[in-house]
Backbone bond lengths (Angstrom), bond angles and torsions (degrees), N, CA, C in turn:
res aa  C-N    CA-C-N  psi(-1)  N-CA   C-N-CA  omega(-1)  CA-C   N-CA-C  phi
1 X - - - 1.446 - - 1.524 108.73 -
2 X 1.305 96.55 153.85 1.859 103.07 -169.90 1.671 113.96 -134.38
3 X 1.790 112.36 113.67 1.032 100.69 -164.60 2.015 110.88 -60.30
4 X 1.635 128.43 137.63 1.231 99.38 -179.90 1.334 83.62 -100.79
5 X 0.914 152.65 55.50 1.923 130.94 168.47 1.550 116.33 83.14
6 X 0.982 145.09 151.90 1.188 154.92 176.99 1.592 109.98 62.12
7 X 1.119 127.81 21.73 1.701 136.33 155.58 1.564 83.62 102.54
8 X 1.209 143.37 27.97 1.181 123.92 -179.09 1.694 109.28 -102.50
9 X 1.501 141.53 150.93 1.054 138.14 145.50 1.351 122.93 -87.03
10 X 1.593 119.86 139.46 1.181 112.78 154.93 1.795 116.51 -109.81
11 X 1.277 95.33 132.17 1.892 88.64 175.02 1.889 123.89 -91.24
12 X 1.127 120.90 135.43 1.130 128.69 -175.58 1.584 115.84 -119.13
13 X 1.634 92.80 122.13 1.730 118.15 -149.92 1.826 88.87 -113.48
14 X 1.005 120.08 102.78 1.527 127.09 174.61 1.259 88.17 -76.34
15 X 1.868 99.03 166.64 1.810 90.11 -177.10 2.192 72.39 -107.46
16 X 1.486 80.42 179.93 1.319 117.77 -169.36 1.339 121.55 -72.03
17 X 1.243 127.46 87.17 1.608 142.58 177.42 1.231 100.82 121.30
18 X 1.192 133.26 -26.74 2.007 139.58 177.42 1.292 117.06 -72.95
19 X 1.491 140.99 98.47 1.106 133.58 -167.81 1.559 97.00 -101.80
20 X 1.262 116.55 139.67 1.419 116.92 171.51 1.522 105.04 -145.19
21 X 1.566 78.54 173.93 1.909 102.38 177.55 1.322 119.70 -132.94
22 X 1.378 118.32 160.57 1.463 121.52 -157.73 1.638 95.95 -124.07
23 X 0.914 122.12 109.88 1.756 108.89 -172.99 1.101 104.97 -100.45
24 X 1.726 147.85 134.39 1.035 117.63 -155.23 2.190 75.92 -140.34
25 X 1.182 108.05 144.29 1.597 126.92 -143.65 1.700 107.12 -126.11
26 X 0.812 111.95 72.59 1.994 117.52 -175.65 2.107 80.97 -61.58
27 X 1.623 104.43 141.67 0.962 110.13 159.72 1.526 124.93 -150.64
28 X 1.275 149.57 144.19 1.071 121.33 159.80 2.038 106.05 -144.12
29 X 0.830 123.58 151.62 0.884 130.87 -140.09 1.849 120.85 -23.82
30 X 1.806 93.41 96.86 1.456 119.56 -154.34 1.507 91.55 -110.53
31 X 1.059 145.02 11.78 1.396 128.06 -168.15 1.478 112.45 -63.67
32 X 1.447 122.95 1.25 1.622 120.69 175.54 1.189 120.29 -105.98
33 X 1.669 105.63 4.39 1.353 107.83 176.54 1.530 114.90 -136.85
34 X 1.299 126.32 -9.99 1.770 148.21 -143.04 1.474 76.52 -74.73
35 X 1.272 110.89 -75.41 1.720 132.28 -156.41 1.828 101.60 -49.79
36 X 1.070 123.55 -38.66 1.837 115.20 168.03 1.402 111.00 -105.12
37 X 1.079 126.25 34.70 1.275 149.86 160.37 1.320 112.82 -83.46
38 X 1.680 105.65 -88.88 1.377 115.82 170.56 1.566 131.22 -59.63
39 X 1.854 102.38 -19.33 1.462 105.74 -175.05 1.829 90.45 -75.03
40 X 0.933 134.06 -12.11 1.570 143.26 178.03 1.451 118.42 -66.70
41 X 1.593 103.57 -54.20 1.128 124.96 155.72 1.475 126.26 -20.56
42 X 1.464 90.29 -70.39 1.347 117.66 -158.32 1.629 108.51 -56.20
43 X 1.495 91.63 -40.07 1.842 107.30 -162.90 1.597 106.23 -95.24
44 X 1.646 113.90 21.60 1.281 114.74 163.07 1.766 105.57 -85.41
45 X 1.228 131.38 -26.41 1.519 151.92 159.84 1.730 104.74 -22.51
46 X 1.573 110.86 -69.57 1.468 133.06 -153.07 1.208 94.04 -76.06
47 X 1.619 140.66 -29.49 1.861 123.07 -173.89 1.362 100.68 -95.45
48 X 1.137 155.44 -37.63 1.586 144.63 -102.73 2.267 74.38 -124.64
49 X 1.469 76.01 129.95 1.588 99.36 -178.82 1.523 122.81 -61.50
50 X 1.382 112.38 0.74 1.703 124.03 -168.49 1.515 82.11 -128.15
51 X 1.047 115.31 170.27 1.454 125.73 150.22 1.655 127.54 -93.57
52 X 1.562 85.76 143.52 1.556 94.10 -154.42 1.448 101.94 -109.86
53 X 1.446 120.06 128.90 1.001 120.90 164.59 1.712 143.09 -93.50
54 X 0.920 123.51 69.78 1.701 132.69 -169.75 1.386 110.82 -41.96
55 X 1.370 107.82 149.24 1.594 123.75 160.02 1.564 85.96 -143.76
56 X 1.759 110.61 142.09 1.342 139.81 149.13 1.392 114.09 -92.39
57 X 1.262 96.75 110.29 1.610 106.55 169.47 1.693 118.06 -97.89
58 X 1.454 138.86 97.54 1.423 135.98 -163.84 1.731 97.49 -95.18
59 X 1.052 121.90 103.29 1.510 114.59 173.48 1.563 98.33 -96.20
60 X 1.317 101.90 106.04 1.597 117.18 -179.02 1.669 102.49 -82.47
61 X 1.420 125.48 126.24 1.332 121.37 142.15 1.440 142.38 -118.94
62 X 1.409 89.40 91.12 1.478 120.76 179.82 1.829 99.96 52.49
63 X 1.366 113.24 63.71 1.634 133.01 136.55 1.425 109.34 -30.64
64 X 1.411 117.12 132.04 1.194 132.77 138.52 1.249 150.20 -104.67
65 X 1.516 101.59 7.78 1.808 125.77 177.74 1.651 99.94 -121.93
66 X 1.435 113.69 -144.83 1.047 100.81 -152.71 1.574 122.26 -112.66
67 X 1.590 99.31 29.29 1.496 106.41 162.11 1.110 142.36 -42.93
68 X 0.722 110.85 -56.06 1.521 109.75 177.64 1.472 115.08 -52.67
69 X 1.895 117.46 -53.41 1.336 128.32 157.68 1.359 110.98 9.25
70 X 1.373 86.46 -88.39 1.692 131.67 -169.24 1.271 103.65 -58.51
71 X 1.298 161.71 -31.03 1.376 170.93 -158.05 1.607 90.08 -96.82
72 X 1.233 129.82 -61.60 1.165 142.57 -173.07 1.769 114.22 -56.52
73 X 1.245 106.97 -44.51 1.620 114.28 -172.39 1.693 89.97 -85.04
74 X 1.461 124.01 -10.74 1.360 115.21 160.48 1.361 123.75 -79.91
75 X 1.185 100.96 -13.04 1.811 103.70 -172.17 1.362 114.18 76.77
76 X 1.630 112.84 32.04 1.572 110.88 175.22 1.290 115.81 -85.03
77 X 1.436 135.05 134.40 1.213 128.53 143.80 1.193 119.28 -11.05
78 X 1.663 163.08 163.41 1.088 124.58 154.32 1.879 89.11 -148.96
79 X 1.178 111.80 147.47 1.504 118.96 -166.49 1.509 91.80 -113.40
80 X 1.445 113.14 163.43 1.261 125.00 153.64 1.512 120.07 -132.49
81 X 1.612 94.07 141.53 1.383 90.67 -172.23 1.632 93.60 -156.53
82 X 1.852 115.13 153.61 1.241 117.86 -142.27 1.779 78.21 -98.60
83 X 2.161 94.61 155.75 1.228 88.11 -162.96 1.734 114.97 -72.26
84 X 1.408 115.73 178.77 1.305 119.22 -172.58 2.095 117.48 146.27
85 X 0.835 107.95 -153.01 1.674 115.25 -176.68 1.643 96.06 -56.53
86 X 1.419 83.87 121.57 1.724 110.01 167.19 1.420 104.41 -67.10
87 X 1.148 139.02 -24.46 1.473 130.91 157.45 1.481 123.43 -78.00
88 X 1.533 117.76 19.96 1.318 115.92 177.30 1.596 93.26 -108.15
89 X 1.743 107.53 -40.01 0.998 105.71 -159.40 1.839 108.12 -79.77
90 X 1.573 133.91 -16.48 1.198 144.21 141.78 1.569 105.71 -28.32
91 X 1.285 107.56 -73.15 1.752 114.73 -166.52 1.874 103.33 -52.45
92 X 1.565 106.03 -33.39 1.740 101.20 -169.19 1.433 91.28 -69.26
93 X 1.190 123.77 -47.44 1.767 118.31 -167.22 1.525 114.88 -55.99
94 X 0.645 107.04 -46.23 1.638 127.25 -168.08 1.383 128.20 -64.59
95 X 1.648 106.67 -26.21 1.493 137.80 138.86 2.067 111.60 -45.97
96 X 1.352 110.02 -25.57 1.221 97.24 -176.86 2.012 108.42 -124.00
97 X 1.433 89.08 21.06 1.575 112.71 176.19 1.626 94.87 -63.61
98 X 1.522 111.12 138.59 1.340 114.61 177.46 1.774 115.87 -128.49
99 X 1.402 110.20 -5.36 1.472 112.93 -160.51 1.649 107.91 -120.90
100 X 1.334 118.92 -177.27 1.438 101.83 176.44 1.352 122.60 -98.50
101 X 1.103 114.72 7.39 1.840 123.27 171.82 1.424 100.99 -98.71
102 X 1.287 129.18 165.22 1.829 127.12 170.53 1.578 86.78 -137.08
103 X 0.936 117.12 139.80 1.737 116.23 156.66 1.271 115.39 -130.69
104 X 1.377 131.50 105.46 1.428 120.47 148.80 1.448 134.47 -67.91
105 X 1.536 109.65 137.39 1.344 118.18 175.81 1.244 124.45 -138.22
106 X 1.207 138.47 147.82 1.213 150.78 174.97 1.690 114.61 -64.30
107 X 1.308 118.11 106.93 1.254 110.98 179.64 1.246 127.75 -46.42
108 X 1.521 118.92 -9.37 1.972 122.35 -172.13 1.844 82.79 -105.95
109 X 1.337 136.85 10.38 1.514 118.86 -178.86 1.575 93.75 -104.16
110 X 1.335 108.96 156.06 1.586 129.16 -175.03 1.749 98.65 -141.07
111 X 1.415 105.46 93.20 1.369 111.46 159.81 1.849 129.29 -59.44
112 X 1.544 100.80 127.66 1.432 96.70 160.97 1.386 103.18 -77.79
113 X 1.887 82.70 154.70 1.384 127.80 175.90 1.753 125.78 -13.33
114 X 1.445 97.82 -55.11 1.063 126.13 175.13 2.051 126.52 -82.43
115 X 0.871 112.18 1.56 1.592 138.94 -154.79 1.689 101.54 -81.09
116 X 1.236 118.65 -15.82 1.537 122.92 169.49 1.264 144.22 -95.98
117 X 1.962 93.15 -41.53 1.337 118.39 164.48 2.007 103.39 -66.38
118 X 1.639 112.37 -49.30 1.438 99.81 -160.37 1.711 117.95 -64.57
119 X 1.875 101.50 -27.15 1.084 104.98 -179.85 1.354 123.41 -65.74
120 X 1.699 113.20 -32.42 1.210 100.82 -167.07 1.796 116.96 -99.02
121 X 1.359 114.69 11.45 0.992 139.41 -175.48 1.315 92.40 -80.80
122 X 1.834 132.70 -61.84 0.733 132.35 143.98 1.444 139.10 -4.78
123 X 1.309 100.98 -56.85 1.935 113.21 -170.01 1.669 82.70 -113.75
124 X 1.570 128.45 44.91 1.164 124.77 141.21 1.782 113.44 -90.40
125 X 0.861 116.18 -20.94 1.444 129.66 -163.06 1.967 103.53 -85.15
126 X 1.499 112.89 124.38 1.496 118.13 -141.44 1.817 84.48 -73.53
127 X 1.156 138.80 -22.53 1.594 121.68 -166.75 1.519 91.88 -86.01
128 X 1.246 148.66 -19.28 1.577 162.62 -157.18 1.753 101.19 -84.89
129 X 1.626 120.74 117.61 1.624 114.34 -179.67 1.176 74.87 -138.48
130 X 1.160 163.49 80.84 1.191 157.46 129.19 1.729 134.20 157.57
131 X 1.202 136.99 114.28 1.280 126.06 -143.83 1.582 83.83 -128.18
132 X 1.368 123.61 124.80 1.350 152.67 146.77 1.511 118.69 -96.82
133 X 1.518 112.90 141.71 1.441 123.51 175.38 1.479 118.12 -146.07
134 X 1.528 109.83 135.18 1.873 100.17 174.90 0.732 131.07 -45.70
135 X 1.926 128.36 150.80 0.971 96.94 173.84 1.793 127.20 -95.49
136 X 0.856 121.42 157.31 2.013 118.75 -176.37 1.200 121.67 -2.15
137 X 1.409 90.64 -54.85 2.293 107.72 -153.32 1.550 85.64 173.00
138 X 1.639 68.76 157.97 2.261 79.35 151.85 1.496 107.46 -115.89
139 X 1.268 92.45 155.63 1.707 99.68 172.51 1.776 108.90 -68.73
140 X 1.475 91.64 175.42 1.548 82.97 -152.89 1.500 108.02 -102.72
141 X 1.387 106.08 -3.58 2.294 104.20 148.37 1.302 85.73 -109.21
142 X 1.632 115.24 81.11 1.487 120.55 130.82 1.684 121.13 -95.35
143 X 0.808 113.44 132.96 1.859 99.75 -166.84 1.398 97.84 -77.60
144 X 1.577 125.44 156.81 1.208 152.97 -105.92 1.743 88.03 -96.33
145 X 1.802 109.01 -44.70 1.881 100.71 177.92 1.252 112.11 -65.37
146 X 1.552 130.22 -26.61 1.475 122.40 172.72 1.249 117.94 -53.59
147 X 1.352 108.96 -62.83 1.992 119.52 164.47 1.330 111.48 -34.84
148 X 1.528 129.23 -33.11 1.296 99.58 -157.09 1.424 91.97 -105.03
149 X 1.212 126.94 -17.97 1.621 146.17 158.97 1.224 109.72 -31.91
150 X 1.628 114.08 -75.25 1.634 112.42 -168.70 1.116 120.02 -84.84
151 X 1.736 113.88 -3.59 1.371 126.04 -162.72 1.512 114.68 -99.52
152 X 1.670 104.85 -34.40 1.529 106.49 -164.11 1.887 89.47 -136.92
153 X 1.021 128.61 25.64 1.806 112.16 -172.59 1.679 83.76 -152.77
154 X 0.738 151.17 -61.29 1.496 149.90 -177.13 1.767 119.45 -49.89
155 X 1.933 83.25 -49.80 1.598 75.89 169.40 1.274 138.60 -75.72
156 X 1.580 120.52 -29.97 1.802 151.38 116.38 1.579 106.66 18.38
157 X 1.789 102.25 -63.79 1.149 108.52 -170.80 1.686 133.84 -100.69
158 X 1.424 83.41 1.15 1.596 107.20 162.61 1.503 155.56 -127.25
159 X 1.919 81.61 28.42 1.660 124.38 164.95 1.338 92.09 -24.21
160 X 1.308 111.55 -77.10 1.809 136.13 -141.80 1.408 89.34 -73.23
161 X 0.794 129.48 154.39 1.571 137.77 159.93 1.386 114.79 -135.80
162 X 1.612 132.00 -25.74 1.133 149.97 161.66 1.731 92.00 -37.38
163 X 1.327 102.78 -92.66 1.318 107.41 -162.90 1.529 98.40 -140.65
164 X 1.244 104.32 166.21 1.968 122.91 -164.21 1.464 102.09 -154.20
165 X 0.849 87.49 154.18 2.006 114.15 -177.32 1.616 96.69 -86.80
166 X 1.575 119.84 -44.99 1.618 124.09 -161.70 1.516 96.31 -148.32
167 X 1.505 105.48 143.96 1.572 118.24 167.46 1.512 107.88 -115.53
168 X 0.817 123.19 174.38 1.668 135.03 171.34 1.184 100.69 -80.64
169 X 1.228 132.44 131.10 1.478 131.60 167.01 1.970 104.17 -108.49
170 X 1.240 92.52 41.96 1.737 105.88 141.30 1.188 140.83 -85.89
171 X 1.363 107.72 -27.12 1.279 136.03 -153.94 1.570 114.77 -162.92
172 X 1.441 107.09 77.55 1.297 103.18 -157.32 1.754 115.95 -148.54
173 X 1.117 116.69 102.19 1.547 119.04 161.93 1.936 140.75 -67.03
174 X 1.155 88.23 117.99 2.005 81.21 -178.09 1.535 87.47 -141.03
175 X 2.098 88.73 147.13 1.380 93.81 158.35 1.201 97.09 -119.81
């Protein structure tokens, strides 16, 4: 069950042998990164030994290049929501979450191959509600707070691997 806002639940009924995921995509004007984002996405589908069922969730806030486009030639759902807190724009997506995994991601992150199966293998284990992971690197016109973000505060905060107080909700699995 998924809180949607206003005390309401919604319940989410996977069908039977189809395991899927709901990726839900904060963006705002991402058009240099959306497109190997979701093509990332996409190719979490092709390894995982069950069949996997995807939904793209694009929570657009108010883009002025060519996001949305690009969300679209993906076949994402795509929400709108006015710009502001990347945790508002998480909560709007997530309202249109349909499967029993949710993953948030950062539209500038590009998952390996493997990035669905390991996590949730992971958040198979009954003390496990949520599996977060660093991300790679930054690309190299990442501006200078990203660098010091993934470079010197991420890794800081992901000594522990046992267990954590906080995950990044860049990169992030819950069932």
């Amino acid at each position: 069950m998924i809180d949607t806002g206003a005390n309401t639940l919604k319940t989410i009924n996977p069908k039977k042998g189809i395991m899927g995921c709901s990726f839900v995509i904060p963006a705002r004007n991402e058009e240099l990164h959306l497109d190997a984002c979701l093509r990332s996405l996409k190719g979490q589908s092709t390894i995982s030994e069950n069949p996997l069922k995807l939904q793209l969730i694009v929570v657009d806030n108010a883009s002025t290049d060519r996001t949305v486009e690009i969300a679209s030639q993906h076949e994402a759902t795509i929400v709108n929501v006015p710009p502001g807190n990347p945790g508002r724009a998480r909560n709007a997506g997530v309202k249109h979450a349909c499967h029993e995994y949710i993953a948030f991601i950062d539209a500038d992150c590009v998952l390996p191959e493997n990035w669905f199966v390991s996590t949730r293998n992971t958040l198979k284990q009954p003390q496990v509600v949520a599996v977060g992971c660093p991300q790679a690197g930054t690309p190299r016109d990442a501006p200078w707070v990203e660098r010091v973000w993934v470079n010197t505060i991420i890794p800081a905060a992901s000594a522990n691997t046992k267990r954590v107080t906080w995950l990044p909700a860049f990169n992030l699995l819950l069932k």
